[in-house]
N, C-alpha and C positions, 0 to 999 in steps of 0.2 A: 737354965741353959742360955746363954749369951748367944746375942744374933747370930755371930762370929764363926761359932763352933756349929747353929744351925744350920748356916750357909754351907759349910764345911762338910757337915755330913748331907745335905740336900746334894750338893756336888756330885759326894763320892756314890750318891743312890742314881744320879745320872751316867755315872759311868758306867756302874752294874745296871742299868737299864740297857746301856747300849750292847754290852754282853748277852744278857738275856733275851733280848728279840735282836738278832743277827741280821734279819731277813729287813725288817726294817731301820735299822743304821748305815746299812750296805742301799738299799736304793735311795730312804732319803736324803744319806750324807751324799753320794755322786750326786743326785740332780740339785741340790742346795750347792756341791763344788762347784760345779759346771757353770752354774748359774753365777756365782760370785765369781770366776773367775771371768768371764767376759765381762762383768760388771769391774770388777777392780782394774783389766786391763785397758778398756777402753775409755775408763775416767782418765785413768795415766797418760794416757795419748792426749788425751783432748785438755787436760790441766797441764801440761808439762807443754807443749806446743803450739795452743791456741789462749791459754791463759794466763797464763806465767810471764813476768818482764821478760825482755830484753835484758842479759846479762851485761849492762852497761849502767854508769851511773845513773838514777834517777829513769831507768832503762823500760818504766811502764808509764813516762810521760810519752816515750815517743809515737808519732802518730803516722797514719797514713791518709791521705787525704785524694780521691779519687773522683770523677765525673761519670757519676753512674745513669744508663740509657736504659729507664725503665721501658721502652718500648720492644725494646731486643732485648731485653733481661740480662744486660750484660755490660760490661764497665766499656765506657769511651777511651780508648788509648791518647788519641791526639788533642793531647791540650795543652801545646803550648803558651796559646793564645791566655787558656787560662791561669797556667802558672805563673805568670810576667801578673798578671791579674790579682791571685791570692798574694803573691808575693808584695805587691804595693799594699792591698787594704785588708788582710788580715792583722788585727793585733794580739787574738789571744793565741796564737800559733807563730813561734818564731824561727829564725833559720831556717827558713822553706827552702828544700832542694826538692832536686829532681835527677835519676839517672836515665841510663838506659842499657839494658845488658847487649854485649859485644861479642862475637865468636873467630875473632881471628887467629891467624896461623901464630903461632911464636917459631921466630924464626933464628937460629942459634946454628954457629957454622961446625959441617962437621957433623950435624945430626937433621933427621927430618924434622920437616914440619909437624908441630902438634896445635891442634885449635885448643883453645884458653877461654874460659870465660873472664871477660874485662866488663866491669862497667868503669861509664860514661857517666862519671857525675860532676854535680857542681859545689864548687868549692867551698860552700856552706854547709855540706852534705857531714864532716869530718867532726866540726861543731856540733852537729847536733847529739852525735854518739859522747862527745870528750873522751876520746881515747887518745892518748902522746902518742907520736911517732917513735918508734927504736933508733932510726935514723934520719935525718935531714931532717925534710918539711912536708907538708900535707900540700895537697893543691891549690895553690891562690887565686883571687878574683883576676888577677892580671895573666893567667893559664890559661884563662876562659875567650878572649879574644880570638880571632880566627886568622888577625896576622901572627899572635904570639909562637914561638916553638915549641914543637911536640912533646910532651913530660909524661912520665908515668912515675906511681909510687906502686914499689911491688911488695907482696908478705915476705914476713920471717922467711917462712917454707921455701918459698922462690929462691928469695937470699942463699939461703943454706943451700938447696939441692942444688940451683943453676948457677952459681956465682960461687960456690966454696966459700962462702961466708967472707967473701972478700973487704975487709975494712974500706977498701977505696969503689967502695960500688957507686958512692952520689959521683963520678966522674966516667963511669959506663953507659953506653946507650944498649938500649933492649931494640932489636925490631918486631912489631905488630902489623903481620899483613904486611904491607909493602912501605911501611912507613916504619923510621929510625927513631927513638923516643928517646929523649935521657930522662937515664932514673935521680929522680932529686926526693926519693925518702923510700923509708922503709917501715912497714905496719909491725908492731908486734902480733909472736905467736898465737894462733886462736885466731887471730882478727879476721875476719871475711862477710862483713857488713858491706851490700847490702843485704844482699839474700846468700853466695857463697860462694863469691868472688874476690882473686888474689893479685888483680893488676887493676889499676883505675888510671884514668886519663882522664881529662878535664872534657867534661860539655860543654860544646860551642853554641848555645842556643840563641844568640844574637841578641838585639834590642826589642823592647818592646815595642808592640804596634803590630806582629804578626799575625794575620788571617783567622778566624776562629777554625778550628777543626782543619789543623794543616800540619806538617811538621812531624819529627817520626817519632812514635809510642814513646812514650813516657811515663812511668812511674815518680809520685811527689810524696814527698812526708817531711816532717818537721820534730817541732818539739811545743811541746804547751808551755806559754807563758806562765810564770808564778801566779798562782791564784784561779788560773782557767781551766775548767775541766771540757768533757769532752762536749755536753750539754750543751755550755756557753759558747764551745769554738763552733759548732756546727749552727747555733743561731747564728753567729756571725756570716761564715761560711755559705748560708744559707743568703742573709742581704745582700753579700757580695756576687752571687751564683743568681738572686732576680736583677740584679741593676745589668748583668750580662744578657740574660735573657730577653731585658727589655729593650735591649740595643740591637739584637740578631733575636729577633720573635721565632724566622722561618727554621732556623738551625737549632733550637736551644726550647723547642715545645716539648720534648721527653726527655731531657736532661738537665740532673739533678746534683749538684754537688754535695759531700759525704762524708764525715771524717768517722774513722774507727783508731783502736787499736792497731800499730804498725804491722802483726803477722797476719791479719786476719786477709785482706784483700791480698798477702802473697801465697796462701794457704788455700783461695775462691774459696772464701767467708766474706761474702758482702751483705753488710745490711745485718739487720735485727733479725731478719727472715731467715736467715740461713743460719745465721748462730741461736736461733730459735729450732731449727733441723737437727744442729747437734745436742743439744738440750733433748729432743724430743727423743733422739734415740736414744740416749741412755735412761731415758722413761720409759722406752720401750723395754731397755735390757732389765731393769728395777721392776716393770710386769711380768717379763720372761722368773723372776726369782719370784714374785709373790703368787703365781700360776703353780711355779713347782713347789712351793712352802703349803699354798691348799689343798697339793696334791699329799703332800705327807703328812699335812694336818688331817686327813682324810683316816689316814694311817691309825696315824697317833690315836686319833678319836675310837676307834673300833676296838684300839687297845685299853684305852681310859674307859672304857664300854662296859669291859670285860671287869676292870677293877674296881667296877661300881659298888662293888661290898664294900672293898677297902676305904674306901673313899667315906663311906657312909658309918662306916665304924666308927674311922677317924675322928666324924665330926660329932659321932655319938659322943667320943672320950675327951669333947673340947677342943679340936682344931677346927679353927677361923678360918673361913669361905676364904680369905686374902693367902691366910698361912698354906693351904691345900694349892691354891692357883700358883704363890711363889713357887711350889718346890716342883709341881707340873713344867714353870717354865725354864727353870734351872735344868731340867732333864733335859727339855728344848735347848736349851741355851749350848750347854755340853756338846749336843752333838751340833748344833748350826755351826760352833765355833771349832770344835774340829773339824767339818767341812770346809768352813770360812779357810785355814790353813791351807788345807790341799790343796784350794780352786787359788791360792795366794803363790805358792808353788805352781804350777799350774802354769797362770797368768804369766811369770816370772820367766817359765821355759819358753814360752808360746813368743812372748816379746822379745828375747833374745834370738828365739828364730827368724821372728821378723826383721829383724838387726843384720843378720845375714844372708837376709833374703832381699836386702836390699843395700849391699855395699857396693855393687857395682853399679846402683844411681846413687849412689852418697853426695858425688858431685854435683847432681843435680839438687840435692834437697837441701834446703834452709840451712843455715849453720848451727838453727837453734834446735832443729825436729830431735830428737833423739826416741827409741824405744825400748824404753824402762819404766819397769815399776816403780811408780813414784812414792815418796812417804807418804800424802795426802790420800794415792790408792789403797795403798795397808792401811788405812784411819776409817777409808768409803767401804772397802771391805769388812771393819770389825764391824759399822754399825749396819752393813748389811745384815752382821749375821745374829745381831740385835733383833733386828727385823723379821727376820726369820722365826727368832725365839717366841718372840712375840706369835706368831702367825700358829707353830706349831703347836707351842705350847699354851698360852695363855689364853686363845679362843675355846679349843677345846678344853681347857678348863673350867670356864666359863662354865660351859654347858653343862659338862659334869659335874659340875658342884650347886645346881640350880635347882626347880624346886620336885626334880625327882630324884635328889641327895637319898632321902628316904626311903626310899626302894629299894636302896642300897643292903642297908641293913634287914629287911623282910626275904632277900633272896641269899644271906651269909651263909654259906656252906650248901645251897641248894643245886650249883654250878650254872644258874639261869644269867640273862645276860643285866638284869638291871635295868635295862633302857629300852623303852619299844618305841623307834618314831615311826613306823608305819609306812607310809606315803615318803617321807621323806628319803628313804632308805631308796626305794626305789628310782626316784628324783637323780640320788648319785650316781649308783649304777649307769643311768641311761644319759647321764651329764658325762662322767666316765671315758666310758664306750662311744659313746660322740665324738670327744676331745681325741681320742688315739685315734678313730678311722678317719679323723680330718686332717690331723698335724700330723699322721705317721708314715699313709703313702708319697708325699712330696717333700718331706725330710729323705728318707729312702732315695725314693729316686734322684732330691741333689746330690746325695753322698756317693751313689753308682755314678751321675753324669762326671763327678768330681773325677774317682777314682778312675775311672777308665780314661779320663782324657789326662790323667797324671801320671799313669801305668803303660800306654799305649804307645806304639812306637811312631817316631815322626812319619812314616812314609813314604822318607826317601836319603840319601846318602847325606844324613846331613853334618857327619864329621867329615869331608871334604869341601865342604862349603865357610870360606870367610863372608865374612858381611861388615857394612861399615856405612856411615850413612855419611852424604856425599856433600857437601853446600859449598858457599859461595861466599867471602867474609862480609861484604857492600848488597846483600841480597837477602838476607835471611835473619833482620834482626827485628823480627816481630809483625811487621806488615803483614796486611791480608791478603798481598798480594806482590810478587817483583814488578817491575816496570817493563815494559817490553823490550827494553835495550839490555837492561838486566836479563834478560829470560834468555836471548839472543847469544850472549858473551858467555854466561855458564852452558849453554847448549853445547856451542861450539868448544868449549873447555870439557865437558864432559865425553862428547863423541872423541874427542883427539886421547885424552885417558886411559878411554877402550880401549881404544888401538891398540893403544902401546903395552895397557892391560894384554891383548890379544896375541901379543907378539911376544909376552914371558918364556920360558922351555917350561915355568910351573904351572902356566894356569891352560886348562884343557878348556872354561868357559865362563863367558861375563855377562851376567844380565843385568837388570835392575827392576826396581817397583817404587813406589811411595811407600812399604813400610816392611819390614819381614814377613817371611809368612806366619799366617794364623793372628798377624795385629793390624790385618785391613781397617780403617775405621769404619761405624755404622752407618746405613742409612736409610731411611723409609721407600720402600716402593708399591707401585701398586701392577699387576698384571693386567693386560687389556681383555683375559677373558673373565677374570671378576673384578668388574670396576669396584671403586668406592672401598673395598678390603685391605688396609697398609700391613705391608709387612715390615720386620726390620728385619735387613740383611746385612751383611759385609759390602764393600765396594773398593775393590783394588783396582790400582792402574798399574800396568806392569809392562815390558817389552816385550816385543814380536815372539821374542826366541825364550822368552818366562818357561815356558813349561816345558820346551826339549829339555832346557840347561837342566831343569830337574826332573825329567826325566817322567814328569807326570804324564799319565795316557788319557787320548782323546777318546770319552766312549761313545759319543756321538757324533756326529755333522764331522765339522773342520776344524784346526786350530788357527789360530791370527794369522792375517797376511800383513803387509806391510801397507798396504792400500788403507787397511781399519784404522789407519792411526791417521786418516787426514780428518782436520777438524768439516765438523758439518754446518752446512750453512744452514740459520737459520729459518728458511722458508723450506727446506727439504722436507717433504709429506715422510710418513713412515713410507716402508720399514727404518730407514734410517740408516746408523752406524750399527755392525754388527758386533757384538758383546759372547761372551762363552760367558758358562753359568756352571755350578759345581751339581755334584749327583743329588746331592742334598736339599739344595731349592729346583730342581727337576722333580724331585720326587715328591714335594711337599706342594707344591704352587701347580705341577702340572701332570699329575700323577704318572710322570715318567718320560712322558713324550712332550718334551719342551722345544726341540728344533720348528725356527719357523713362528714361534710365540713372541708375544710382545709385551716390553714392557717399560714403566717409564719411573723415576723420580719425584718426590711427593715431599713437597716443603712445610712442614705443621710448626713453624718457629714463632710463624703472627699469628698463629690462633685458627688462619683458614689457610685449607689447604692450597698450595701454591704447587698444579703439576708441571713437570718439563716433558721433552720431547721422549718421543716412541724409541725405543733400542728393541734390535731384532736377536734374537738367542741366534747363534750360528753354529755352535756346539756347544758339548757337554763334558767337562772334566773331571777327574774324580778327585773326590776329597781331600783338602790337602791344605798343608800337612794333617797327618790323622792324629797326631800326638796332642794339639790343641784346640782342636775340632771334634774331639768323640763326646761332648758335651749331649745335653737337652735344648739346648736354646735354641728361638729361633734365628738369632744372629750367627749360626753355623752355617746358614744359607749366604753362597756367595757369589756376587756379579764382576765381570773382571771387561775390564776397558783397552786396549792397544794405545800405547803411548811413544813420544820418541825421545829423545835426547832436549834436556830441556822444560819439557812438560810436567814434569814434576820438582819442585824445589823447595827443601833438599830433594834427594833422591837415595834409596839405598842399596848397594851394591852389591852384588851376589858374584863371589869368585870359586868359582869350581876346580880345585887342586889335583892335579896329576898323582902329586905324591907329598909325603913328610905333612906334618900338622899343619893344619891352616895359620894358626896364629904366629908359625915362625914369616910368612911372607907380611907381617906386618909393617915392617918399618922398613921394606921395599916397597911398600902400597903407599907409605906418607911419603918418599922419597921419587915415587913417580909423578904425584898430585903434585908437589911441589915443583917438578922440574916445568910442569903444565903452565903452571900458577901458582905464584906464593899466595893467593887471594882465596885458592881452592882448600878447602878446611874436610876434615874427615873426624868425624866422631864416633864412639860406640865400636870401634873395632873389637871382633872378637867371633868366635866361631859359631855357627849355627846351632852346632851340637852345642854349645857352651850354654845358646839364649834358649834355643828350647828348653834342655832340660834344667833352667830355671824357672820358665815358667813353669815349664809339669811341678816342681818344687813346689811351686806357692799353691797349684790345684793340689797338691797332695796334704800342704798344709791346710789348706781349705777343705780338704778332707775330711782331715781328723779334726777339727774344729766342728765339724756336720755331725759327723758320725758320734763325738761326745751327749754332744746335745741332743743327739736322735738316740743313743744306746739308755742315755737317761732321762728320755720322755718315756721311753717305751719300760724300763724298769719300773721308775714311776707307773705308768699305765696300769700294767701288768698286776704290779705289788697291789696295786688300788682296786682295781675290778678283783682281785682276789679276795681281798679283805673285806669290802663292800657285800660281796657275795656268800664269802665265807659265814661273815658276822650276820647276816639276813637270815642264811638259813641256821645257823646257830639262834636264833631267838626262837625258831619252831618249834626245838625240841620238843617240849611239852606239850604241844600241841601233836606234833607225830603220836608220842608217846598214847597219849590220850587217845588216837584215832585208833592205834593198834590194839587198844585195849576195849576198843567197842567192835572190835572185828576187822575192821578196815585191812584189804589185803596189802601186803609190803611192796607190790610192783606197783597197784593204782598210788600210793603215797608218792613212790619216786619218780612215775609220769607226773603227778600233779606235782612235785620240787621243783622237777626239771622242766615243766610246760612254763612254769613261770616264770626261770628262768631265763629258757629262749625265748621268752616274748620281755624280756627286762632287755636282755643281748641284741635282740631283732630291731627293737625302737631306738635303741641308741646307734645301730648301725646305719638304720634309714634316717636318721637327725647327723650324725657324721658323713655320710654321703651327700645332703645336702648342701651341709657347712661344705664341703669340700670340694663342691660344685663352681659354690659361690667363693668361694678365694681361688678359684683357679680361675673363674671371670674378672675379677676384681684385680688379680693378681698376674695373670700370665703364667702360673706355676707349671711346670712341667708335667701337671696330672696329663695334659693332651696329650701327653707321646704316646706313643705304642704299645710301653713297658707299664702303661701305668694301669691296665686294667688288671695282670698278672698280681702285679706290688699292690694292690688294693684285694684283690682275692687272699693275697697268702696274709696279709694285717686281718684281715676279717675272719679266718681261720685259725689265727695266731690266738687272737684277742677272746675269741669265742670257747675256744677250746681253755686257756684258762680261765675262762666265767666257768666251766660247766665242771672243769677240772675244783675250782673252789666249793660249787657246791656238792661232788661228789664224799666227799670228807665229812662233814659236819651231816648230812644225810644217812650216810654209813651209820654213826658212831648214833644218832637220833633215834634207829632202828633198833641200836642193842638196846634201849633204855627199856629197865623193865617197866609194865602198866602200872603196878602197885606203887612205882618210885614217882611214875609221872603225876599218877591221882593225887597222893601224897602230897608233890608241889605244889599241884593245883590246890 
């Protein structure tokens, strides 16, 4: 027989294997799909968008080159000082630019203002990509002057939509913001280098000799010299970053100059560290698949267990230990690789949702991210399931073909199991049983937090509300902070706004905040009646009138006055400035009664804690919105600040509609900013109904993503403590047998089956309770909640009930065996 035909029909015995035991091709192909698919989809992301060139010539020479502040673990923006720097003494890094992203209005007559992402680059920036222009010219070094005239080059797309592809467009001016620009080129289609940007305008970044750490944020990158890889430019890099250092010791003691990869620091991938982060987790997801492959080798083994005759015959009539393990793994191989498929499918729907779950920041993302299965993921995927085969197949074969082969053959036709490990049987069971009472209640209860805050209704009228987030063009282009004449001029721009907001026949009311509801940012605090304890909460800032306009109810104390919003002087002792808190950190920090409590901000960014001043709770609000708030986390606790006009920038704008969709008052909303300020820029318009129920979207996808992974730990689990248990008391037989036959009554037999069993059941549950103690310290897991003792009872009565269900079967059928059969065997 030729290998050929061997392989062939070893195949076709793997697929009547997967026929034959149903029970086990059904849980270990899911938790093997499951598992390869977060594994193939997540490689594809991370190879297609962190690894992959630059779709530009020679598109993986280019680089990024950043000043990173290891003391804030965070990249320095302002370095002009050092750009003018690299730019003279780097040589293996050439055509060093520098941009900066811009958010002014384009201003077109005849239609409202829309903000635009522009960068501000320099005019070496165009060289580094060699991409030709479709029209005119790219920006020149003589652009970059600060008496020169204003120029932009806009994309194809620009071209086309706003211009009707007008041939005579290098004799048009565009306005940006309040300045008139002529266009003297045009980028081809696709083009939006640097990150996904369609108008450029030259950077004025003057002469060298500017201040260190001065000058507004900047992003630098270049291109490698012939011959120089990343290695050699970063020693360089590096001489030129100590001779600065050694010139400003006081400024330049935790900063470090860096060059990577160009997407990687636009992506926050800096350093080794971090692209060592995503490396680890897809270790992570390559353990998550080898976890659930020992969970079916587990399987397989009980069934290779059973075929311990066959096995032993076989090698009675001349099949080789290698020849027996090949066609074990080929049965593996079979079904990992039709798993392999599904979870390749799978991945494939899962990334296309993601695709559409994120088109409305498209604009915001890289012009290279895309979410697809990549060909390299279909390649990572088959040897997944190599690996797999391997695990399933060829370990337990191993075993079985080892030196109790022979035993094999002494129990043919006696229906015994072949294999007695003893202790070790035991070992699994209570390894088992561990594994699910630890991984099973906080999968669970992520999947519940998921779905109910994805299923749950926002809380309040939120298709009557537009939203739109508010800035300033000369105020908000990355600084940590505006200036205070900047803060002063959008104030006054945004209360006069209101007004006019206020005076619509459409809009019945206008508030605003720093971010939508339910996307407050994080932050640490601590309460003054348990010091030393950090929590993490939400922290919005919002105006006076935030919670009538929605309508949300005061269930305690007061709601904001307008007094709350005057800044506090430093030396004021508490109580302080009064703050409102939701039901949720009321109920959790102060077991309800939080009116009159205090509490403060807690800074852990250098390592020690850094507290700020006391805030006094003055009421208590209710949860809100509840649509992305019905979570488990503790950041559903949330602290809310009184702000005015100005105080936050941007700001995002809350317009409560009388009547007709929200989204048709858009382009009276850019048309009133506009009449304010053509300098006033408006982004993200779109209705509240629209942003919530995207985000519920992605929790819902985040759902199902949970709920995979938990519906096929728990089959796995399940299948495993079955079979484990099953095949345990399957070895007894004869031993029942034998006891029956000296008298032994049939209830003490099945107390002592089953004693041993709840004491196999009982150890693994107190070893998974531990474990599950310790990843919930470790971890923050949601075991804390409320829900979590209920979802830990009903796993432990889940999980116990089929141990006891496995060994009732094999018990049963142990008790028909006649005496005379069992003595016989023996």
């Amino acid at each position: 027989m030729s290998a050929f035909t061997s392989w062939r029909l070893d195949v076709k015995l793997g697929f009547r294997m997967l026929v034959k035991y149903p029970g086990l091709a059904l849980s270990g192909g899911i938790g093997i799909a499951v598992a390869v698919a977060i594994a193939a989809g997540g490689f594809s992301v991370v190879q297609r968008n962190y690894l992959a060139p630059l779709p530009f010539q020679e598109g993986s020479r280019i680089v990024s080159i950043e000043l990173w502040d290891a003391q804030a673990n965070q990249p320095e923006p302002r370095i002009l000082h050092d750009f003018h720097a690299w730019r003279e003494g780097l040589k293996s890094i050439r055509e060093i630019s520098a941009y900066r992203s811009l958010t002014p209005n384009l201003i077109t007559a005849g239609v409202p203002p829309e903000s635009v992402h522009v960068a501000a680059i320099s005019a070496s920036g165009f060289g580094v990509v060699r991409v030709p222009a479709l029209l005119g010219r790219f920006i020149t070094p003589g652009d970059e002057h600060n008496a020169a005239p204003p120029v932009v080059v806009i994309g194809e797309d620009v071209w086309r939509t706003r211009f009707a592809a007008d041939p005579a467009i290098l004799s048009r001016t565009l306005q940006l913001g309040a300045v008139s620009h002529l266009i003297v080129g045009v980028m081809p289609n696709g083009f939006a280098f640097p990150v996904n940007h369609h108008f450029w305008v030259p950077l004025k970044t003057g002469l060298p000799g500017v201040e260190p750490l001065t000058g507004p944020p900047l992003a630098v990158f270049g291109r490698l010299a012939p011959g120089a890889t990343l290695a050699s430019a970063q020693v360089e890099l590096s001489a030129v970053g100590q001779r600065t250092a050694r010139a400003y010791p006081a400024l330049y003691t935790s900063l470090r100059p860096q060059v990577s990869p160009y997407p990687l620091p636009i992506l926050q991938v800096h350093g080794s560290g971090d692209m060592a982060g995503l490396l680890a987790m897809q270790g992570l997801v390559v353990s998550l698949l080898v976890l659930v492959c020992l969970n079916v080798a587990i399987l397989v083994y009980t069934r290779t267990a059973m075929r311990q005759a066959e096995i032993g015959l076989r090698t009675a009539l001349g099949a080789s230990r290698g020849r027996i393990v090949a066609q074990l793994f080929l049965e593996a191989l079979v079904l990992s690789f039709a798993a392999a498929l599904v979870g390749i499918v799978i991945a494939a729907f899962a990334l296309r949702a993601v695709t559409g779950a994120t088109q409305h920041i498209s604009a915001d993302l890289p012009f290279w991210v895309t979410f697809q299965l990549s060909p390299q993921g279909v390649l990572y995927a088959a040897a997944l399931s190599v690996l797999a085969a391997v695990i399933v197949g060829v370990v337990p074969g191993l075993q079985a073909t080892g030196r109790q082969v022979q035993s094999g053959l002494r129990v043919v036709g006696s229906g015994g199991a072949g294999m007695r490990l003893g202790k070790t049987w035991t070992v699994l069971i209570v390894a088992q049983v561990g594994f699910a009472v630890a991984l099973l209640p906080p999968s669970v209860l992520n999947v519940w937090g998921s779905l109910r805050s994805g299923l749950a209704g926002p809380g309040f009228a939120a298709d009557q509300f537009l939203s739109a987030r508010l800035g300033i063009d000369s105020g908000d282009h990355g600084d940590s902070a505006a200036g205070p004449s900047q803060s002063a001029r959008f104030a006054s721009r945004q209360a006069e706004l209101i007004r006019r907001l206020e005076d619509e026949p459409r809009i019945a009311r206008v508030t605003f905040s720093m971010s939508e509801p339910g996307d407050e940012p994080g932050a640490h605090i601590e309460a003054q009646d348990n010091p030393g304890t950090v929590q993490v909460v939400r922290s919005g800032r919002v105006a006076v009138n935030y919670f009538t306009t929605f309508d949300v109810p005061i269930l305690a104390g007061r709601g904001f006055h307008p007094s709350d919003t005057a800044p506090a002087e430093p030396s004021e002792p508490p109580p302080g400035p009064a703050v409102l808190v939701n039901r949720t950190l009321a109920q959790r920090l102060f077991g309800g009664n939080a009116l009159g409590k205090h509490l403060r901000y807690v800074d852990n960014t250098r390592g020690s804690a850094q507290a700020g001043r006391w805030y006094e709770i003055a009421g208590v609000v209710s949860d809100f919105p509840t649509g992305v708030s019905a979570g488990m986390d503790d950041a559903d606790m949330k602290v809310y600040h009184a702000v005015t006009p100005g105080q936050v920038l941007p700001a995002t704008l809350a317009l409560r509609m009388r009547s007709g969709p929200p989204a048709t008052f858009s382009q009276r909303l850019r048309a009133l900013a506009g009449s304010v300020d053509p300098e006033l820029y408006l982004r993200d318009i779109r209705s509240l109904d629209e942003a919530l129920r995207k985000e519920q979207w992605i929790r819902r996808l985040e759902a199902g993503v949970l709920l995979g992974v938990t519906l096929s730990v728990l089959l796995l689990s399940s299948a495993g403590i079955y079979a484990l248990m099953s095949f345990t008391v399957s070895q007894r037989r004869r031993e029942i047998g034998i006891r029956v036959a000296l008298g032994a009554s049939r209830t003490r037999i099945v107390v002592a089956v089953f004693s041993r069993a709840l004491v196999q059941l009982a150890a693994g549950v107190a070893i998974g309770a531990i474990l599950g103690i310790l990843l919930t310290r470790s971890f923050g897991s949601s075991l804390t909640q409320d829900d979590a003792p209920a979802v830990l009872a009903a796993v432990v009565l889940f999980i116990s009930t089929v141990g006891l269900l496995a060994a009732l079967g094999p018990t049963r059928r142990s008790l028909k065996v006649q005496p005379t059969e069992a003595l016989r065997e023996q």
